[in-house]
C-alpha distance (Angstrom), angle and dihedral (degrees) to the residues before:
residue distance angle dihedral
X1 . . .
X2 3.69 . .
X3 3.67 133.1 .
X4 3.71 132.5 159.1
X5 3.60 98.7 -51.7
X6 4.20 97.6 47.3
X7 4.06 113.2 70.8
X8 3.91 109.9 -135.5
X9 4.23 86.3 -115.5
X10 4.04 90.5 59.3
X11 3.87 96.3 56.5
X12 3.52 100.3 25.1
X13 4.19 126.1 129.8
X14 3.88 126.1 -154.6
X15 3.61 115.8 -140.4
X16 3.76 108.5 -137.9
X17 3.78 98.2 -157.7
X18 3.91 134.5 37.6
X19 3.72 110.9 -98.9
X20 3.66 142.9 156.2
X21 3.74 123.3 -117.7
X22 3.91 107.2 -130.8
X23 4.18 98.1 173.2
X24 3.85 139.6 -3.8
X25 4.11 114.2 -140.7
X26 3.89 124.6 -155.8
X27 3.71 129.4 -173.6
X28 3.49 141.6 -178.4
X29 3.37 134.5 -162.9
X30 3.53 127.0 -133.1
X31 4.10 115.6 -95.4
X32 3.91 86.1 17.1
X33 3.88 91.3 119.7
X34 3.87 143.6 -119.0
X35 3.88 113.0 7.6
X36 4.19 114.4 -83.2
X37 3.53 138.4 -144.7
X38 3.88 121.0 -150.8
X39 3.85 124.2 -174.2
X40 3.96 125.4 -172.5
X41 3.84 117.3 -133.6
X42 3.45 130.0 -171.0
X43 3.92 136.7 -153.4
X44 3.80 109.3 -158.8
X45 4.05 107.3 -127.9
X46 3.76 85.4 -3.5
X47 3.89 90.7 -83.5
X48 3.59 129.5 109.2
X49 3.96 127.8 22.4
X50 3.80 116.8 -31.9
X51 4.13 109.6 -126.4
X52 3.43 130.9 -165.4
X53 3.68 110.7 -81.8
X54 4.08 88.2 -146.0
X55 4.57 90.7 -108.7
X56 3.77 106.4 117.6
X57 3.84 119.4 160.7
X58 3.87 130.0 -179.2
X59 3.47 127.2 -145.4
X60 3.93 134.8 -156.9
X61 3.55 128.4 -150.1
X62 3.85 101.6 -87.3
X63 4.00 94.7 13.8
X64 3.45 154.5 65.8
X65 3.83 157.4 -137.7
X66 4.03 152.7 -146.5
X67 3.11 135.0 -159.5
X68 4.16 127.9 -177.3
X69 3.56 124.4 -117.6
X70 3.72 135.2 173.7
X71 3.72 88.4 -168.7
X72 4.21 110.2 160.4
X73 3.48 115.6 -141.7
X74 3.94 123.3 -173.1
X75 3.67 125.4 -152.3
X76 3.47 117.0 -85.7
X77 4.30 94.8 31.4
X78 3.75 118.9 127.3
X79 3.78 123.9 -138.7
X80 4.06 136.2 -176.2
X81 3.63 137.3 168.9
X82 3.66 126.3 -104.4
X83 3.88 105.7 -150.8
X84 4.19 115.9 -169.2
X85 4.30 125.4 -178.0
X86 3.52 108.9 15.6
X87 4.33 116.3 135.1
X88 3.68 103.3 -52.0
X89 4.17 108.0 -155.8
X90 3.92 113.7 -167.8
X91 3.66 92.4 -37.1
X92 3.54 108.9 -37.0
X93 3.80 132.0 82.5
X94 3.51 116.8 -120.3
X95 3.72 103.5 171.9
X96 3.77 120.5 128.0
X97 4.03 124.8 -136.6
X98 4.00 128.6 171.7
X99 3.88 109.8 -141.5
X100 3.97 133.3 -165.0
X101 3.26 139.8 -175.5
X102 3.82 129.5 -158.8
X103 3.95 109.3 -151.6
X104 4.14 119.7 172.3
């Protein structure tokens, strides 16, 4: 998860084959704070600027979401998640969220 204070490059994941994005799963738990919003990015080849891949969920406390892709992805691209909201505590977010991709 990244937010303002995590660069795309720290949290980033390279996918090792080509696949195809087909949904985008949030969930969180219960007592985990104010609703959140996560959106996957993608840097082609792991170069360049990372841009919204157009998959943005939101969460409530206790719930969940999905949202459709396609969204191709080529061996060798990096993505991350950009999470906003969530239970900010003196500065830092501490809320929890379970993500999932599905990639054929």
């Amino acid at each position: 998860m990244g937010g303002t204070l995590i660069s795309f490059n720290q949290q980033a994941s390279v996918i090792p084959v080509a696949c195809t994005v087909g949904a985008l799963y949030v969930f969180q738990p219960p007592s985990s704070g104010a609703s959140v919003t996560v959106t996957l990015y993608k840097s082609a080849g792991g170069t360049g600027t990372p841009t919204s891949t157009g998959l943005t969920v939101t969460a409530n406390n206790g719930g969940g979401g999905r949202t459709s892709g396609p969204v191709a992805l080529s061996a060798g691209d990096t993505i991350a998640f950009h999470m906003d909201g969530g239970n900010n505590v003196g500065g830092v977010n501490q809320t929890v969220v379970t993500t999932g991709l599905q990639c054929n």
